[in-house]
Each structure stands twice: as structure tokens, then as C-alpha cells.
C-alpha positions as CSV (number, residue, x, y, z in Angstrom):
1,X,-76.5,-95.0,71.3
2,X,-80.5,-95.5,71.5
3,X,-82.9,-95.6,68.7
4,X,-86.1,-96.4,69.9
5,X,-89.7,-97.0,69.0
6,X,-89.3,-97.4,65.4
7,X,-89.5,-100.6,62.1
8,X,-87.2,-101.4,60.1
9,X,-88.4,-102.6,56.7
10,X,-87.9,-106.3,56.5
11,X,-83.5,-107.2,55.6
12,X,-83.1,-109.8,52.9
13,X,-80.4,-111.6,52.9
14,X,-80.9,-113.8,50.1
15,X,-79.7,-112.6,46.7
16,X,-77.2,-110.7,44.9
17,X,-76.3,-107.9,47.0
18,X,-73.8,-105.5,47.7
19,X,-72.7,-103.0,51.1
20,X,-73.5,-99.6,50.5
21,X,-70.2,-98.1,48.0
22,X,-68.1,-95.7,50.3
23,X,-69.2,-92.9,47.0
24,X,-73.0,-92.5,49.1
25,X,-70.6,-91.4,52.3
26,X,-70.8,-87.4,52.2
27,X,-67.1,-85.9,52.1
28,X,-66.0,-86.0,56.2
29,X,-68.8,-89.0,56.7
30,X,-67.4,-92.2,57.8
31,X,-69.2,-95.0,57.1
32,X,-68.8,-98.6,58.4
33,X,-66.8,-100.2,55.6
34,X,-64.2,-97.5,55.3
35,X,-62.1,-99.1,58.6
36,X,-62.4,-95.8,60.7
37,X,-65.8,-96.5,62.3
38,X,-65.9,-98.5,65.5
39,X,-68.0,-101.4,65.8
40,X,-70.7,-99.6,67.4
41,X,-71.0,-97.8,64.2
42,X,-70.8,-100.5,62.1
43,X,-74.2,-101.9,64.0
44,X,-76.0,-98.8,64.1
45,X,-75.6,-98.5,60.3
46,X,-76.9,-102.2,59.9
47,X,-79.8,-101.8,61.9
48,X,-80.4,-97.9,59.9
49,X,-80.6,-100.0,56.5
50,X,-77.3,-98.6,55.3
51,X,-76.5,-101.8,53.6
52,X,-79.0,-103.9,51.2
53,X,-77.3,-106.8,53.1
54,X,-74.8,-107.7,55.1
55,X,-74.5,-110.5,53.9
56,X,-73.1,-110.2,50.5
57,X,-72.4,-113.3,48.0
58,X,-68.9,-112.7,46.4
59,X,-66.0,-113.1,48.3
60,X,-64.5,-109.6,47.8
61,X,-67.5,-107.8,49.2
62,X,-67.6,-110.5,52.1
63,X,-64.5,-109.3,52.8
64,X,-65.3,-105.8,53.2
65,X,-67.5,-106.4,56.5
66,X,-66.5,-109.8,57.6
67,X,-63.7,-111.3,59.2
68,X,-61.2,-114.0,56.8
69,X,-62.8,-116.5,59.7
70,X,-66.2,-115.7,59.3
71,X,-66.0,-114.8,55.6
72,X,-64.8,-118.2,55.5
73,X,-67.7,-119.7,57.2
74,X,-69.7,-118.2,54.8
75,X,-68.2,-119.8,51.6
76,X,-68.4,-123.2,52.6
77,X,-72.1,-123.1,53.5
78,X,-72.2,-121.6,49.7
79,X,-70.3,-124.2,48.5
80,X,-71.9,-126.9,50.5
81,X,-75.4,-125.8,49.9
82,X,-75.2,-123.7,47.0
83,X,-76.8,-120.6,48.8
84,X,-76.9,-119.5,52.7
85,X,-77.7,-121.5,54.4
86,X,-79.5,-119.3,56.9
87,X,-83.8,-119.7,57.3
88,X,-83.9,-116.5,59.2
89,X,-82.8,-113.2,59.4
90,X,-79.3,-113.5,61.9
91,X,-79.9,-109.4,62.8
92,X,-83.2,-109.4,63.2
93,X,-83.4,-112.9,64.6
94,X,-86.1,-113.8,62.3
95,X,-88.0,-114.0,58.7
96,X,-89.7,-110.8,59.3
97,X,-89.0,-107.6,61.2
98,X,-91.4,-105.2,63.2
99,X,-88.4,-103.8,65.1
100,X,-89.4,-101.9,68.4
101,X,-86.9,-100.5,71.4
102,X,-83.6,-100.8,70.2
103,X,-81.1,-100.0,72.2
104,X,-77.3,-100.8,71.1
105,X,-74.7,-100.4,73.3
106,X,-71.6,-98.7,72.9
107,X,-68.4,-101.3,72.1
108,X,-66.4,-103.1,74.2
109,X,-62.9,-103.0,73.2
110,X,-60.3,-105.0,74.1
111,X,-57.2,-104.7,72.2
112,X,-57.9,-106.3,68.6
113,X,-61.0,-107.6,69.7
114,X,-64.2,-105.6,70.3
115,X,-68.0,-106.7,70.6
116,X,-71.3,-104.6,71.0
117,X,-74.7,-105.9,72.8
118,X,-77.8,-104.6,70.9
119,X,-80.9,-105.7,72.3
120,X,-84.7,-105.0,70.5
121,X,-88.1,-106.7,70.5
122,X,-89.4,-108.0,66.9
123,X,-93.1,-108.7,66.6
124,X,-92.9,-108.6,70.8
125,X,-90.1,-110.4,71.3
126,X,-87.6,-110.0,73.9
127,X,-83.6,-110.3,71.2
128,X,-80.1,-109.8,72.9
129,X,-77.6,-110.3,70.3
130,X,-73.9,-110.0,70.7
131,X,-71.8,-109.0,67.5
132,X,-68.0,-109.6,68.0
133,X,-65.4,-108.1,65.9
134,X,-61.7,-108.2,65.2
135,X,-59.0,-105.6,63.9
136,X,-57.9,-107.3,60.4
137,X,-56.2,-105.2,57.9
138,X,-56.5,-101.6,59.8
139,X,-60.1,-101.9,60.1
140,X,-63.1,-103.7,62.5
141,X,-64.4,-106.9,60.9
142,X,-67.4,-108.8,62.0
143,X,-66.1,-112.1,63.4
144,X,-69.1,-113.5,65.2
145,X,-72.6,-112.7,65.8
146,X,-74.5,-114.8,68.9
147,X,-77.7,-114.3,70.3
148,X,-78.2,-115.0,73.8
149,X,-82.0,-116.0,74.5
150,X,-83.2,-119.3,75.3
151,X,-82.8,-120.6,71.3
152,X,-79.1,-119.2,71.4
153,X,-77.1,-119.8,68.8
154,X,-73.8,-118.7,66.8
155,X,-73.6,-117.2,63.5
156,X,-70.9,-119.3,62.3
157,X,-72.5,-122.8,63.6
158,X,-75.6,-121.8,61.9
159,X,-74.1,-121.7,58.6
160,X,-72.4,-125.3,59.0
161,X,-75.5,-126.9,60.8
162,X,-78.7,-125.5,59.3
């Protein structure tokens, strides 16, 4: 539930990329897109750099991870801008990472609907983000992803409203 002390190497999330193919997972491993992890899982393997991105360009590997709603939100800021339209890292809550205490909570589940509280410091700074998820197609999807500090903002507003 706790990783702490250490940096993770800086996530890209412009480009071409795809999640990590379910053929890496060891026989008996789950891994986050197979739909049997729980959405604590899912955020401990984003924050281990078990994915070159989470934030994939095609629509089928969008799909894999994301929500229809959020995979959504995601296309029309491609259409609309021809690439993210994101300036910053949303899981690291910035252009470069120097990731130190984080701690990410267990989830929160609530019938189809789960979410998971990680909090860290990047380059000293105090980040409490909130990733929401929901049940779609027997597995946990991210639907949202909000941080809560003073700058808060929502994942999905972000794309529309860069």
C-alpha cells in the first residue's frame, strides 16, 4: 500500500504508445489491464512504470484502461487539437518527476464505482490526487482523475479547456 522514498523516471505522455501487453504478466500475475486487478492495483502499476503511458493514442488501447466517458474525452481533445491536449504530466502533476513519499491508499469501492487517493511530493511538493473508476465490461476502468490542491483540476476538463 506504501512505496516510499523513491523517483520515478520522468512518464511521457506524448507519442505513440502502448500499455504494457498482458504476454510480460508471468503465468498466475495479474496485471491491471486484464479486468481482475482492483483499482488500487491498477495505480500502483502506473506509478511502478508498468505502462510506457497511460495515456495511449488509438482508441482500442484507450479503451483497455479508460472508461467509454473518459476515453471519449480524450478523442475529442485529439480531434480538436490534433494531439493532447495536456502541458503536464496528469499522474505526476507536472512536466518532470522527482517522486518522493508515496503513499496510495487502498480503494474505495462502492458498488460499480471505486476511487483510490494517492498522495506524493514531486520536486517538494505537497500532490493529493483522486483516481475514480468504474466497472465497464467485467473490468475497472479509469473514469476520472482530480487533484485536490489549491490548482485543482479534473482530468476530463483539462482535456476540453487547456
Amino acid at each position: 500500500m506504501t512505496i516510499c522514498g523513491f523517483s520515478i523516471r520522468k512518464m511521457w505522455i506524448f507519442g505513440v504508445a502502448c500499455l504494457v501487453s498482458a504476454s510480460c504478466v508471468s503465468p498466475g500475475q495479474s496485471n491491471a489491464t486484464d479486468g481482475r486487478a482492483d483499482p488500487s492495483t491498477i495505480v500502483r502499476d502506473i506509478y511502478a512504470n508498468k505502462f510506457d503511458t497511460i495515456w495511449p493514442e488509438t482508441e482500442e488501447h484507450r479503451s483497455d484502461l479508460l472508461s467509454d466517458s473518459l476515453s471519449a474525452s480524450f478523442a475529442k481533445s485529439i480531434r480538436t487539437y490534433g494531439q493532447f491536449a495536456l502541458t503536464f504530466d496528469p499522474i505526476i502533476n507536472g512536466q518532470d518527476a522527482l517522486i518522493e513519499h508515496l503513499v496510495i491508499d487502498s480503494a474505495v469501492v462502492k458498488g460499480d464505482y471505486a476511487s483510490v487517493k494517492v498522495r506524493f511530493r514531486n520536486f517538494g511538493e505537497d500532490n493529493v490526487l483522486v483516481y475514480s473508476f468504474v466497472l465497464e465490461d467485467d473490468r475497472w476502468k479509469l473514469d476520472e482523475l482530480a487533484s485536490m490542491g489549491d490548482d485543482g483540476w479534473l482530468l476530463s476538463e483539462v482535456l476540453q479547456n487547456p
